[in-house]
C-alpha positions, 0 to 999 in steps of 0.5 A: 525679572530674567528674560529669555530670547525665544527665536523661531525659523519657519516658512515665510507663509506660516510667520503670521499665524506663528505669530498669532499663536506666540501671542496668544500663549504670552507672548508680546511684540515680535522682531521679525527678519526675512531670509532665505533656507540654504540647506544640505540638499541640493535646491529645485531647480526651475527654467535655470532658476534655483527655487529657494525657501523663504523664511521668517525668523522671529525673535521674542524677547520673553520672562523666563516663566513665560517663554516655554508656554510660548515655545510649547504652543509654536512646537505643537501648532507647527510640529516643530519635532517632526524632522520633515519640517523645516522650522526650528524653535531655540532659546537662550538666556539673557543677562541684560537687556534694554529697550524694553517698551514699559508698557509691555513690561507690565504686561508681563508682570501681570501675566506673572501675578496670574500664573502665580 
């Protein structure tokens, strides 16, 4: 089976509904990583206190045939396209990988069984 890492950057406050909708297109378990948005333009500036975003990164580690649903249901729930947004969602191939919770591997050759 070919996995796929699905990573998405939103807004700290959208990062459990973000994950509810992955889930329910396919999606498993969830790596999550907190940070900050540095971006090109300048920040808010409060009382001498630079006002920064906090975001979330998740990180999916998807079958291939299940990866675009997934991506798909985050673009579209958060408007991913919209450049006023400030989330991203990208994938990329995995050539091995280890680690992967045996109970979840059957979930996702059972969720493949279906879509085929």
């Amino acid at each position: 089976m070919k996995f796929t890492a699905l990573i998405t950057i939103i807004q700290d406050s959208d990062e459990e509904e973000a994950i509810k909708v992955a889930k329910e297109a396919g999606a498993g378990s969830v790596t999550i990583i907190h940070g900050k948005n540095i971006g090109l333009k300048e920040k808010k500036v409060f009382f001498g206190l630079t006002l920064e975003e906090n975001i979330s990164v998740l990180l999916f580690i998807l079958p291939l045939r299940s990866s675009m649903k997934v991506m798909k249901a985050l673009r579209v729930s958060f408007d991913l396209d919209n450049p006023e947004n400030s989330g991203i969602a990208f994938t990329f191939p995995l050539s091995h990988v280890a680690g992967l919770n045996t109970e979840e591997l059957h979930k996702f050759e059972d969720n493949v069984k279906i879509m085929l």
